[in-house]
N, C-alpha and C positions, 0 to 999 in steps of 0.2 A: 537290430540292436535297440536295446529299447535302455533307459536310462533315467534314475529318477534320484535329482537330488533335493536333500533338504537342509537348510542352512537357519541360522539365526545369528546375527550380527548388532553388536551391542557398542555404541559409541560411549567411551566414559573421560569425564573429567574429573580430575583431581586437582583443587586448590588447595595449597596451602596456606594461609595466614598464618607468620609468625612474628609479626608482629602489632597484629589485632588483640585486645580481649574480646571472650565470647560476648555476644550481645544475643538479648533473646530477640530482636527486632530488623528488620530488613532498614541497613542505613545507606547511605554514596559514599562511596570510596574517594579520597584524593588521592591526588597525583603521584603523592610523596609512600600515603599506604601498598599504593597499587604495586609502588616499585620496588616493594621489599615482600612481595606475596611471589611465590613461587607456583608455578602451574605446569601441569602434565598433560597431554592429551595422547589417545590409543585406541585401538580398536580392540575388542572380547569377541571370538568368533568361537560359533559351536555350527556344527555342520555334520551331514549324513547321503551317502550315496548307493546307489544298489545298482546293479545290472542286470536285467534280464531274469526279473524274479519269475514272469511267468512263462520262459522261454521265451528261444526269438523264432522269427518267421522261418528262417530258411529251412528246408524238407530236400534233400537230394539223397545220390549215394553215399554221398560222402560224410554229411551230416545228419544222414538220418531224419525219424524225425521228435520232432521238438514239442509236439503233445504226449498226451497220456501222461503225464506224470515226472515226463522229462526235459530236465532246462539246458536246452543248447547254450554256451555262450559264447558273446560277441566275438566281432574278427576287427582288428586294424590292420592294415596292410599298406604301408613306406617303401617308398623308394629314393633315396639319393638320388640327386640331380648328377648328371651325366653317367648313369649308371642303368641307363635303359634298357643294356642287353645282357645284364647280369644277375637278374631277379629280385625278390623282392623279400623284405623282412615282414615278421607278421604275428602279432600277440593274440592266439589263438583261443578261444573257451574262453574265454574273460567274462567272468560272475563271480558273485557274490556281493557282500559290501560292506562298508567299513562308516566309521561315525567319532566324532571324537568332540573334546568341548574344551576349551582354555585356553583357544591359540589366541597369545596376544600379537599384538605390531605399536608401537609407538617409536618414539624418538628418543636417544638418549645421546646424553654429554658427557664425551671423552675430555677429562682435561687433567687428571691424576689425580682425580679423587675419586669415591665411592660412593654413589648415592641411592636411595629408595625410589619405587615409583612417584613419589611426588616431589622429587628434586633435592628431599631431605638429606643432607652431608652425614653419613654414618659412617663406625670402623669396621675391620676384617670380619667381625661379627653380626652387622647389622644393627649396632644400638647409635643413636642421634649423636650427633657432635656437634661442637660450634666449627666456625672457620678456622681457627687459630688451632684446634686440636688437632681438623683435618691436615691442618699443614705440617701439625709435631709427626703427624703416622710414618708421614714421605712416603715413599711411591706403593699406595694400599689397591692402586686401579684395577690389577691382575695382567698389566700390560707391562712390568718392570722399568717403570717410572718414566716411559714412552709418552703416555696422556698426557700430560701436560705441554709437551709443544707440538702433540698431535691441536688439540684445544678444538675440537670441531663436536657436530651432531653428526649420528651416525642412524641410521634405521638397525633397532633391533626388535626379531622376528623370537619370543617366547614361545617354546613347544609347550603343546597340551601333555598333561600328566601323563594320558593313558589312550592310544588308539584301541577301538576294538573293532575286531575283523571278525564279519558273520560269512563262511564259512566262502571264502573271499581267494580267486587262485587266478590262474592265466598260464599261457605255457608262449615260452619266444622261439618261434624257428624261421626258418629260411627259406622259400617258395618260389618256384617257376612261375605263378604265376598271382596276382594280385588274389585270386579265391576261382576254386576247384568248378563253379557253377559255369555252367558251358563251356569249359574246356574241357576237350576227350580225356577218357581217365587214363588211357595212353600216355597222355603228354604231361599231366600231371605231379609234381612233384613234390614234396615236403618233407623238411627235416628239422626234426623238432632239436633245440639246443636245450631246455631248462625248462621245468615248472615249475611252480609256486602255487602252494594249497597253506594258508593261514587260516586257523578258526581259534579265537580266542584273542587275548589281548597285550599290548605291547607299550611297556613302560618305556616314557620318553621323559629325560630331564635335559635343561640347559637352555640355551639361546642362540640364536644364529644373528651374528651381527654383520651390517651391511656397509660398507665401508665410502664414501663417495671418491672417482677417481679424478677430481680435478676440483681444482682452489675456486669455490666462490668469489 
């Protein structure tokens, strides 16, 4: 199995000042400014994987072989613990590969309001508010006015716009034995449950948020 990924990972901060004017010069912050700047931090991740672009090794009866022009794909093969004499699970042909760009992670504050990446208080729409508006909205969180004595940070996981899948499949079945390679074809057995053949690409919106299970 051969395996080849590529990633790029982008650390970004976002400060706000809103209670700075601009300056065109680099000055010291005090104590009193510092505590009225709002700040965000996150990770931007773009990333790319492939399997077995130029076939894998293995050459038997079973799999043929894997030159001239043809790309065998990878084998994983699982077993559940105490399930030793009951065979084995196993994601067969796995190639292709898949690439994607905009997955964010940062941190966000549940507390019944709605805010921007940089911690900015806005309404149902996304336009800035002061404090006092945020509190005329009442419960705008999308949690039905839960955030507020939820009042915590939560990890939230932003999906990228768009996966795209180059010509990217796998099939899951069921196996007498962890792979067909020296074991008689007699005894051999597999049954396939499902494949998957993607080529092309797959619109993702929304966010996955992480919830922490016990009170700092």
């Amino acid at each position: 199995m051969k395996i080849t990924i590529k990633s790029i990972v982008s650390v970004f901060i976002i400060v706000g000042l809103h209670s700075m004017s601009a300056r065109a010069e680099l000055a010291p912050i005090d104590d009193e400014e510092l505590s009225n700047s709002v700040g965000q931090g996150g990770l931007y991740l773009s990333g790319e994987f492939s399997l077995n672009e130029e076939g894998g090794p293995i050459q038997d009866a079973t799999y043929g072989d894997c030159t001239d022009g043809k790309n065998c794909g990878a084998r994983f093969s699982y077993r559940l613990g105490g399930n030793e004499g009951n065979g084995w699970y196993v994601i067969d042909d796995w190639k292709g590969g898949a690439s994607f760009e905009g997955l964010t992670i940062r941190t966000r504050k549940i507390d019944g309001n709605q805010r921007d990446v940089t911690g900015q208080l806005v309404d149902n729409d996304g336009n800035p508010v002061t404090e006092a508006n945020a509190i005329a909205l009442g419960a705008n969180d999308g949690f039905g006015g839960d955030g507020a004595s939820f009042n915590k940070e939560v990890l939230e996981i932003g999906l990228p716009s768009t996966v795209k899948f180059d010509k990217y499949q796998y099939t899951l079945g069921f196996a007498s034995h962890a792979s067909p390679t020296g074991v008689p074809a007699d005894t051999y057995k597999q049954t396939n449950i499902y494949g998957v053949y993607i080529n092309g690409q797959v619109n993702m919106t929304g966010n996955m948020l992480i919830f922490p299970t016990a009170d700092k």
